[in-house]
N, C-alpha and C positions, 0 to 999 in steps of 0.2 A: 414330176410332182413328188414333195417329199410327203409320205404320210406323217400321219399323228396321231396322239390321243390324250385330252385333257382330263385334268379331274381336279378340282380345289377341297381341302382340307376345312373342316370347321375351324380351322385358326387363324384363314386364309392362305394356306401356304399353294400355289398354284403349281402345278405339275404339268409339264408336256414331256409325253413319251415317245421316239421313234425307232420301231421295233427292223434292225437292220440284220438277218441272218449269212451277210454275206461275211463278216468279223465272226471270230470268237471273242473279243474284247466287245466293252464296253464304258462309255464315258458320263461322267455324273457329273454335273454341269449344275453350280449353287451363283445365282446371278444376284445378290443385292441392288434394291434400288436405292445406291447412295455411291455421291463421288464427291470430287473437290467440290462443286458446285453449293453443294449443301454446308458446309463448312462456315462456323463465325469467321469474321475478314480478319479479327487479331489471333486466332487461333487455328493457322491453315495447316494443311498437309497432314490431318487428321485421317481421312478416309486411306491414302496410302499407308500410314501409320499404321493400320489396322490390317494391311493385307502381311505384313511382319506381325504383327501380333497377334492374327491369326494362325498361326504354322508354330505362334509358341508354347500350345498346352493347355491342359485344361486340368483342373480336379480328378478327373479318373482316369483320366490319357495323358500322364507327362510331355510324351514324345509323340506329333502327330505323323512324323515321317517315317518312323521304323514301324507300325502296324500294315502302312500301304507297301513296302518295299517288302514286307512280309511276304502277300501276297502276290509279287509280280507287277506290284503298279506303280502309276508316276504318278505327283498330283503338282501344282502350280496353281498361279494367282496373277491378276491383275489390275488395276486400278484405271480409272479414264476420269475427266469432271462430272460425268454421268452415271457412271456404273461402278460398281467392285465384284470381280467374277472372282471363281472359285473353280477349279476344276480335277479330279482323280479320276485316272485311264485306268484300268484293270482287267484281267480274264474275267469274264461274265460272270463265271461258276464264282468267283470273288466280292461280288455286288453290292453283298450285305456289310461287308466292310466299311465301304464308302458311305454307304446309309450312315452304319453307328459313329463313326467318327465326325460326320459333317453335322446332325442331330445334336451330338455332342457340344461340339461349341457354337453351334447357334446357340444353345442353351444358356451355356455360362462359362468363360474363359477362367483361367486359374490369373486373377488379376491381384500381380504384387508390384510391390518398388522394384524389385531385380530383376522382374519380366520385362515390365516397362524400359528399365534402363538400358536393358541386353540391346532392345530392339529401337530404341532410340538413337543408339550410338549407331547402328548398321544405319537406318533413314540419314543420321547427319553426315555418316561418311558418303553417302550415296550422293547428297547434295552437294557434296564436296567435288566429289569424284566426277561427277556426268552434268553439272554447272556450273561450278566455277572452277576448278582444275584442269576443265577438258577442252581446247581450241574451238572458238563458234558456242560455247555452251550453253551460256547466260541470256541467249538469242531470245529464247521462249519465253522467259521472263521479262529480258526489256519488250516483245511485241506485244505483248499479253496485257499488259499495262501500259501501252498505248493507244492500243485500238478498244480497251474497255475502259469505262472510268466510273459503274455504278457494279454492274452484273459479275457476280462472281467467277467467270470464265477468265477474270484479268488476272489470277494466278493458276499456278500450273498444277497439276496434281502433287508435285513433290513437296507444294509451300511456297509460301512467299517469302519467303528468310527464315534463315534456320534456329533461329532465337525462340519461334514457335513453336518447336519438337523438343528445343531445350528445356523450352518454359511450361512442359504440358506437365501437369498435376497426374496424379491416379485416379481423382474423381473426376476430373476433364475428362480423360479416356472412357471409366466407366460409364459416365453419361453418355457422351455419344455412341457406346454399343447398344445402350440398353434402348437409343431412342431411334436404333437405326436396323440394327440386325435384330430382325424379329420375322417372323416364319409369314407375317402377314405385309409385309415387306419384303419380298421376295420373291423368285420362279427358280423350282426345279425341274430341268431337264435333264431326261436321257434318252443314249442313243446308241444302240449296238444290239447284239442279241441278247433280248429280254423280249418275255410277257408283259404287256401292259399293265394285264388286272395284277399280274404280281408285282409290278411298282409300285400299283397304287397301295400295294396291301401293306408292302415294305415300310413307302411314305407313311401310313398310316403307322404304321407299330413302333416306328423310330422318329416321326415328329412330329407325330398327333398328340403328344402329351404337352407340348412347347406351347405355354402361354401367349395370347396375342400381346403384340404391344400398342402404348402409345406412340406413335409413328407420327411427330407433328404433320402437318400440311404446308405442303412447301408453299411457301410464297414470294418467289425470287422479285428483285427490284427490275425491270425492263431495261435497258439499256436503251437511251435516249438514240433520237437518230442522229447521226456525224454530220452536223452544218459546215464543215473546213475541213481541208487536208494537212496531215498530222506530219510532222518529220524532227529525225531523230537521228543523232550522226556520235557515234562514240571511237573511240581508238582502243586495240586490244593489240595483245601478244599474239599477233595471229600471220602464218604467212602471204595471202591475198585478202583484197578486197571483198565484199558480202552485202550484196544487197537483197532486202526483205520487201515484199508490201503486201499489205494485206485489206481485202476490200468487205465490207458488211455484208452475209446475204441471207440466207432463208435456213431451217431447222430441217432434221431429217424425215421428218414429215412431213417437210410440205411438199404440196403440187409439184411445183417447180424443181426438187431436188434432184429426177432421173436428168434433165434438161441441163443443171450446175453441174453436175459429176459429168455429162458428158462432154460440154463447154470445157471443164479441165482437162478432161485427156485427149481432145482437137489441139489442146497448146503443150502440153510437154508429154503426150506418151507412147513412147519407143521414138525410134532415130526417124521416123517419117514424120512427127509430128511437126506442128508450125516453127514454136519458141527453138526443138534443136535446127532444122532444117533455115531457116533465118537468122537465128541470133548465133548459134555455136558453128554451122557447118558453113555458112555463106561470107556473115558478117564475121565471123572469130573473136566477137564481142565477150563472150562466155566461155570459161570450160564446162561451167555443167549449168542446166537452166530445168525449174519444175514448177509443174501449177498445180494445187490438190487444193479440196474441199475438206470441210472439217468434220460433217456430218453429226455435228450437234444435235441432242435433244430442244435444245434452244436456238438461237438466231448466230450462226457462227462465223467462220471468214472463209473468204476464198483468197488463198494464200500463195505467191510466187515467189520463187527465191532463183537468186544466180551468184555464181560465182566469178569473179572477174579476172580476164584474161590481163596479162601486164600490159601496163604503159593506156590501158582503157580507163577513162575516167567515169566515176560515178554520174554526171550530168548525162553523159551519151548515155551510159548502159539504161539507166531509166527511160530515157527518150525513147529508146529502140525500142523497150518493152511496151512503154503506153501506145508506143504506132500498132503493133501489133495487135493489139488489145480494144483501139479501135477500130479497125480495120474489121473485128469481128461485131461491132456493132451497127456498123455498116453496112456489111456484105453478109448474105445467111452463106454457110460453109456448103460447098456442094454435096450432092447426093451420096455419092461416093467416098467421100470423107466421112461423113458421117457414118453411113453405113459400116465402115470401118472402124469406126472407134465404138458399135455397136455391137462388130462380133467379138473384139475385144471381151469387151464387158462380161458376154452371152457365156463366150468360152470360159472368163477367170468364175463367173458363178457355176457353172456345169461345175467345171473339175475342181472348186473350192468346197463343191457340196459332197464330193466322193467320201471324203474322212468323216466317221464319225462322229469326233470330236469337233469339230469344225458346224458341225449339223446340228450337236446339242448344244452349242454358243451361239448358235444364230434363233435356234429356236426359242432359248432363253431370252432373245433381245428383242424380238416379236413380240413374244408375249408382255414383256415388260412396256413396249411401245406401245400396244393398243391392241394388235392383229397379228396373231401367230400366221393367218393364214398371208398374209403379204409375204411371206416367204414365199410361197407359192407363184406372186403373181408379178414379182421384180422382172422377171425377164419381159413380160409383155408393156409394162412400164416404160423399160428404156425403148423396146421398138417400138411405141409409138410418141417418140417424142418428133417432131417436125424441126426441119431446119430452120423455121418462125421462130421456134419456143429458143430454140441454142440463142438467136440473134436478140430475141426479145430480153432474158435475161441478163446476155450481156450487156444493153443498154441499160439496166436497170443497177448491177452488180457496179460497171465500171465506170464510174465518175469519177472524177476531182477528190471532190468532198469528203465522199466516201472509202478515200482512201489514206492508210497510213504506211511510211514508209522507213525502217533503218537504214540508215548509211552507218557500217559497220566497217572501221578501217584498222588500215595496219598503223601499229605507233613503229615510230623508228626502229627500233629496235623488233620488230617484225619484219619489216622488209626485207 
């Protein structure tokens, strides 16, 4: 059980603390609720944009990285279509550092044309660099926009074309901080050795004076249900074959989610599971074959990709996959299988919970969910899921209809 201790701010800013004396460090964990998700459809890759223009400075802190490096620490960022984390590692005895600086630009960024630019050009080179320069890159982008056609999920965190990071104004930018990063918009957590009531004292002296904001209300468009199956076949500079497909299924909160994560890893996790043990080691269909959920705040996909051995044609490797794929909605997976892709799970939560840092992002995504304390209760989740529930799902997940497919190939000049 991991403990905790909450406390909300009058400005809203919501705190969970886990007081861990087995470290002398400690980890300050700033989770905004805002991702790609939230984003206007002609102005995307906003929220990642911001996790660079976060780390660019502010009015009284030029440099946000030489105050933590001062003291022994390391700080990083993240983005997802959900979330935008924030995070500085440090000696405990350091603590208050990470306060005044993260306080800091929640507040107010030092927002100019040459901030913006600096940090514009690093986002275009990135999109450059990691989608279209990179073998397989652009993957995310053509699936994303096949399997969505209303819900903002159809583009990636990075954008949807980089015409959008070209094209963003300063008042673009300030607008969506000022309507997004606000302290009532928000969960901080920590987790190392520390005092509770002195967190909360901390939070209080360093972001109790941070005005609430208006934080619209989201109202995302639903994403219709998929009446037909989707397919999609392009030619790239690439050396093999690539096949994608991805099927509609349920948000990280629902019911069903221990039941979808565990149905993914009965099909591709570690060398005993199904898709290696059939597709790569028996049939030699695949070099490499995976199934993963997407664990969306929203209704996300359950995703398979393979890479194709020579001289195998895209008609068969699909086939092979959809056999398999039925065959679990058929047959409920035996005791023993399951049980195994259970302690799996049990084990990566145990020793994923040992790090602190690890502990103040999880608890930060708890609370941002709904229930800090389902941290707590994941592990009993996945054991009671029934070999019903894995089969149930998969009938439900894997249809025709509901599913979309790239056929990504080599152009000539690939081969």
């Amino acid at each position: 059980m991991i403990e905790y201790y909450k406390h909300t701010l009058p400005n809203g800013l919501r705190i969970v603390v886990h007081p861990d004396n087995t470290t002398p460090m400690v980890a300050v964990n700033l989770l905004y609720d805002v991702g790609a998700r939230d984003e206007d459809p002609d102005k995307t890759g906003f929220a990642h944009l911001f996790e660079h223009l976060m780390f660019g400075g502010t009015r009284n802190i030029p440099s946000y990285d030489g105050p933590v490096q001062n003291v022994g620490g390391e700080n990083n960022a993240w983005t997802s279509n959900d979330f935008t984390n924030y995070y500085v590692t440090l000696p405990a005895v350091n603590i208050e550092t990470a306060f005044w600086l993260e306080a800091d630009r929640m507040n107010e960024l030092d927002f100019s044309e040459r901030s913006l630019e600096v940090q514009r050009k690093v986002v275009i080179e990135e999109f450059k660099q990691r989608y279209l320069n990179q073998p397989y890159g652009d993957i995310p982008l053509l699936i994303r926009d096949l399997a969505y056609k209303v819900h903002p999920y159809r583009w990636p965190t990075i954008g949807k074309e980089i015409s959008h990071i070209e094209n963003a104004s300063l008042e673009d930018v300030k607008g969506f901080f000022y309507k997004h990063y606000a302290p009532n918009n928000a969960v901080l957590s920590v987790a190392g050795d520390v005092d509770p009531e002195k967190v909360f004292q901390l939070a209080e002296k360093w972001f109790g004076a941070i005005p609430r904001r208006n934080v619209p209300v989201r109202n995302l468009p639903r994403e219709p249900k998929q009446q037909e199956a989707r397919h999609l076949t392009v030619e790239r500079d690439v050396p093999s074959p690539f096949l994608q497909m991805v099927f509609h299924n349920g948000s990280r909160t629902d019911a069903d989610f221990y039941a979808n994560d565990l149905l993914s890893d009965i099909l591709s996790n570690g060398p005993s599971a199904r898709m290696f043990q059939s597709l790569i080691k028996e049939q030699r269909l695949f070099s490499d074959v995976n199934a993963y959920i997407a664990g969306d705040r929203d209704p996300g996909l359950f995703t398979i990709t393979g890479r194709l051995m020579p001289g195998i044609t895209m008609k068969d490797a699909e086939a092979a996959i959809k056999k398999e794929l039925h065959l679990l909605t058929t047959e409920k997976p035996t005791e023993y299988e399951l049980q195994k892709v259970k302690n799996k799970i049990e084990s990566n939560l145990i020793f994923g919970e040992i790090h602190y840092l690890n502990k103040a992002m999880n608890l930060a995504q708890f609370e941002l969910l709904g229930d800090v304390e389902q941290i707590n209760k994941e592990p009993e989740l996945y054991r009671s899921v029934k070999s019903d529930d894995i089969r149930n799902v998969a009938r439900k997940i894997f249809t025709e209809e509901n599913c979309s497919t790239l056929y990504y190939l080599p152009t000539e000049k690939g081969r």
